[in-house]
C-alpha atoms as one frame of an Amber mdcrd trajectory, in Angstrom:
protein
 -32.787  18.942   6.313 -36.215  18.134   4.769 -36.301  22.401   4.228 -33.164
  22.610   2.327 -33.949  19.658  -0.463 -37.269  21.983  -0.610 -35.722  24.812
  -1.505 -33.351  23.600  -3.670 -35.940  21.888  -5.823 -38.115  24.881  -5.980
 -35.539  26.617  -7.885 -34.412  24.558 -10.123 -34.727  25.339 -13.902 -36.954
  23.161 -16.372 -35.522  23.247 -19.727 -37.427  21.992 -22.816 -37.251  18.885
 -24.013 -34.105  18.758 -26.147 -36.083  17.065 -28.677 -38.051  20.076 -29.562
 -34.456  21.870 -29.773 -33.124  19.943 -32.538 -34.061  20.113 -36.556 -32.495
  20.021 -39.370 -33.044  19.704 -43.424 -32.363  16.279 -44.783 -34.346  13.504
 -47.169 -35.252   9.692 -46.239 -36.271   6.981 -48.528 -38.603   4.351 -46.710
 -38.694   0.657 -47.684 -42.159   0.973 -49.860 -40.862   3.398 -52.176 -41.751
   6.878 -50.279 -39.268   9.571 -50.072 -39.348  12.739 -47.415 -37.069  15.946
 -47.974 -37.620  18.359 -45.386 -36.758  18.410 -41.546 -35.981  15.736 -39.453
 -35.835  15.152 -35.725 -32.995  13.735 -33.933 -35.046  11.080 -34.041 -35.753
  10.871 -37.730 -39.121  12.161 -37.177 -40.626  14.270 -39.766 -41.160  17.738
 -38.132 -41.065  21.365 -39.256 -41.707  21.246 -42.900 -41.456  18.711 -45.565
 -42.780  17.132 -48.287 -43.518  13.196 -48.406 -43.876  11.679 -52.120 -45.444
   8.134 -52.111 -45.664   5.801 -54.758 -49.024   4.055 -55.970 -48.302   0.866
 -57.405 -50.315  -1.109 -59.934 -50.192  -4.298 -60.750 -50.705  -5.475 -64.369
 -48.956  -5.838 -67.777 -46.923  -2.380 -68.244 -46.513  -1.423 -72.192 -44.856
   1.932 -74.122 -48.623   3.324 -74.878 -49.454   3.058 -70.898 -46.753   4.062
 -68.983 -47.410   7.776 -68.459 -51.065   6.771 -67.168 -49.775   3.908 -64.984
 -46.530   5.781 -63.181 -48.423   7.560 -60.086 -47.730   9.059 -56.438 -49.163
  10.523 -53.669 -47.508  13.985 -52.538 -48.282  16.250 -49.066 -46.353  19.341
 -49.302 -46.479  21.385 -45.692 -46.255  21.120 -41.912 -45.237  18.376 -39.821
 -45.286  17.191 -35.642 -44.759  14.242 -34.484 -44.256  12.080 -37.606 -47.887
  13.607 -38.962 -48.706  16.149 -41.190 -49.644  19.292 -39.073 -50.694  22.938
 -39.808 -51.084  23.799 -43.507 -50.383  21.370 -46.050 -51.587  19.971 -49.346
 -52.337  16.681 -50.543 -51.700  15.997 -54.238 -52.680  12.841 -56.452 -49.914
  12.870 -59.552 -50.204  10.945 -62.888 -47.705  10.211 -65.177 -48.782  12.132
 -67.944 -47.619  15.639 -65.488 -51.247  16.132 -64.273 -52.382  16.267 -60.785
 -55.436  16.198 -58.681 -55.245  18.422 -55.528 -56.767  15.913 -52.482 -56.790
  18.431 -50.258 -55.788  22.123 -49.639 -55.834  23.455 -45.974 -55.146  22.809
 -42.401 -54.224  19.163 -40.934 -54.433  17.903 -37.298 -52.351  15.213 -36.535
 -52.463  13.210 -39.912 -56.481  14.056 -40.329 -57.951  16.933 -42.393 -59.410
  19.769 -40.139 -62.735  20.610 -42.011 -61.941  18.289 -44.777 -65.418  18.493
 -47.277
């Protein structure tokens, strides 16, 4: 008897997780203001590519003549896994006035930099 169960577990067939299986495009707005378009889990996990746009907030009296200097967000365009950015990606700081400052260009492992300067 003990042979048999043997034998039938030796040829059974792993499949992949069926969360690896499963993506698809879509956007999310979080509570603080950040919004994600890009693919999605079927957990809601950021995977595959996307691009996350976070807002910088700054506290102080806003007036017509500041407004383009005070409206800012943080932006990483690229790969995801597991919720982190992943592979190649970018990481922009935008302004207001359309200008941007470029964080970081290159490869990312697991939310950090690879190489990062």
């Amino acid at each position: 008897m003990a042979t048999e169960i043997a034998s039938a577990s030796a040829s059974a067939t792993v499949l992949p997780p069926f969360k690896s299986c499963i993506t698809w495009t879509k956007g999310m707005k979080y509570a603080d203001g950040s919004i994600y378009t890009g693919q999605l889990d079927r957990f809601g996990n950021r995977t595959g590519s996307g691009t996350l746009r976070t807002p910088i907030y700054f506290y102080g009296a806003i007036e017509d003549e500041n407004t383009a200097s005070i409206v800012n967000w943080m932006e990483y365009k690229g790969e995801w896994a597991d919720d982190k950015p992943s592979g190649e990606g970018v990481a922009r700081r935008y302004r207001g006035d359309g200008t941007y400052t470029v964080l970081y260009n290159g490869i990312w492992d697991h939310g950090c930099p690879v190489n990062d300067p």
